[in-house]
N, C-alpha and C positions, 0 to 999 in steps of 0.2 A: 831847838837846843837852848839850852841856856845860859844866856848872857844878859848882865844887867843894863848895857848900854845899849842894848837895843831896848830894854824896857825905859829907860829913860828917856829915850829920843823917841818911843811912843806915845808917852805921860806927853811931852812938848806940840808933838802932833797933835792930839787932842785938845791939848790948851789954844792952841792957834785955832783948830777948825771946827770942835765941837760946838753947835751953838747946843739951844733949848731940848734939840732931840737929836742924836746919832745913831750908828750901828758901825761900829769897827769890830774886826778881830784882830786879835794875837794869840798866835799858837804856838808854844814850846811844843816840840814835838821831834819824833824821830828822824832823824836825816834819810829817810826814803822816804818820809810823808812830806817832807818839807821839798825832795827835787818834785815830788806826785804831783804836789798843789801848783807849782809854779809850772811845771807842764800842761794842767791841763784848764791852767789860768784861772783858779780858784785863788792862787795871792800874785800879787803883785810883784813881792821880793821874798826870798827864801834867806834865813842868816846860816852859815854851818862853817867847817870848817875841811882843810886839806894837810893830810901831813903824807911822810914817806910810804905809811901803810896801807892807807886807803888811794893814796892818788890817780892809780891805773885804774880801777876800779869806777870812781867818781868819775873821772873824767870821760871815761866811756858812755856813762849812762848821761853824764850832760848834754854828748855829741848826739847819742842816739835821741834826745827829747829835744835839740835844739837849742839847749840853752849855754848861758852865758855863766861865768865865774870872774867874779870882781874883786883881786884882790884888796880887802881894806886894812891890814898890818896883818906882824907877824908876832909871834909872839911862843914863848916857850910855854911846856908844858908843866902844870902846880897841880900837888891835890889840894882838896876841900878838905879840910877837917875841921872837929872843934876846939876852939879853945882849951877845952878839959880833956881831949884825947891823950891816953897816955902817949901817945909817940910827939905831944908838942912841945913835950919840956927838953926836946933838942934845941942846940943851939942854932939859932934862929939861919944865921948865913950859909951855914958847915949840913945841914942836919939835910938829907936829900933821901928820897925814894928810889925803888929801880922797878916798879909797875910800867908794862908797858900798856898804851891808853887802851888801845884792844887787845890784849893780850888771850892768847887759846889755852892758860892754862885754866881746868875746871876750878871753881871755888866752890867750898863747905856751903859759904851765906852768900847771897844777893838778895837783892831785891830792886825790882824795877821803878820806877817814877817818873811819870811829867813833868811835875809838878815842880817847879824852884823853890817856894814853900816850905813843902811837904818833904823833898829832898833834906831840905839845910833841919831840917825839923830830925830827921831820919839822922843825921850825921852828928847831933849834938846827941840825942836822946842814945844813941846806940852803939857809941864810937865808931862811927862807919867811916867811909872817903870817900869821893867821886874824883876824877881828873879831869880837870875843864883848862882854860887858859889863862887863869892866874890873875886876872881880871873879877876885880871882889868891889862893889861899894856899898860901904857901910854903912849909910844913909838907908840904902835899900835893902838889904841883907841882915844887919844890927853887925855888932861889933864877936861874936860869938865861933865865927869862923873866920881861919885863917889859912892865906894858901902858901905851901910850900913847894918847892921847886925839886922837880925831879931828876935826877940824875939818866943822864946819855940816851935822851928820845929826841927824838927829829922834832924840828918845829912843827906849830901851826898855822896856816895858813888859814885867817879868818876870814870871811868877805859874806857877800852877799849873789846869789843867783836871778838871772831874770832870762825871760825867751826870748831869742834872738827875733821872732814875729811879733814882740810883742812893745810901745813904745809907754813910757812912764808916764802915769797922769800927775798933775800937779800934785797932790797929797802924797804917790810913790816921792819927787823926789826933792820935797819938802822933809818926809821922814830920812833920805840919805843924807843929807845936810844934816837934821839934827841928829843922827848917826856920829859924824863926819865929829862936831861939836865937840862930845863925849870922847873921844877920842883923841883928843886935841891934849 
């Protein structure tokens, strides 16, 4: 999934442990590829998120894989859009959405993406939106996208996964610290 504060408090990891040669990953990716890897201890920590909708659902398949849900804040739910989208020239405090984050109504246009990039890239170029957690930095994003706050959806519950058989090596929890940082 995508969030910038875990890419930051990645870039820190690296700064601390990368010497002359490494091999890290980081994968934004789907939230069943992200409980997949943590179960089957291909990563260490999975980042996603819990709200009203999905939470029976998740929690079930944590139990069944053994794992663990850490809560790290909460946080309401904002779309992405761009700067130039026509719905941005509402006023900024008052101006709210009624998209629900998974919502089963069919749409005309989607399109899928990994990518954070290639997303924010999608979302200027196209007047698109995505709904993520309203957690935007600009530093790492550019100033191009703006989040707005949605009107009457259940929080999220952000955190991080790990397996209950599974204990944190020094690099796992060096990265939650500088997680922890960014969040601050």
């Amino acid at each position: 999934q995508h969030y910038s504060f875990a890419v930051n408090a990645f870039v820190d990891l690296i700064k601390q442990f990368g010497q002359d040669e490494y091999d890290f990953s980081l994968r934004e990716t789907q939230t069943y590829e992200i409980i997949e890897d943590v179960a089957r201890l291909r990563s260490e920590i999975g980042i996603l998120f819990i709200n009203d909708f999905n939470e029976a659902v998740i929690r079930k398949i944590l139990k069944a894989y053994e794992l663990e849900f850490h809560e790290l804040f909460t946080a309401r739910p904002h779309v992405f859009i761009s700067r130039k989208h026509p719905l941005a020239e509402g006023e900024h405090n008052s101006f709210y959405f009624s998209e629900e984050i998974f919502s089963e109504t069919a749409r005309k246009k989607n399109i899928r993406v990994r990518d954070r990039a290639t997303l924010f890239n999608l979302l200027i170029g196209l007047n698109g939106y995505t709904v993520s957690s309203g957690i935007i930095d600009k530093k790492l994003n550019g100033k191009d996208i703006i989040a707005v706050p949605l009107a009457d959806e259940s929080d999220m519950h952000i955190g991080y996964i790990t397996h209950k058989k599974g204990i944190l090596s020094r690099l796992g929890n060096t990265y939650l610290e500088a997680i922890r940082k960014y969040l601050k």
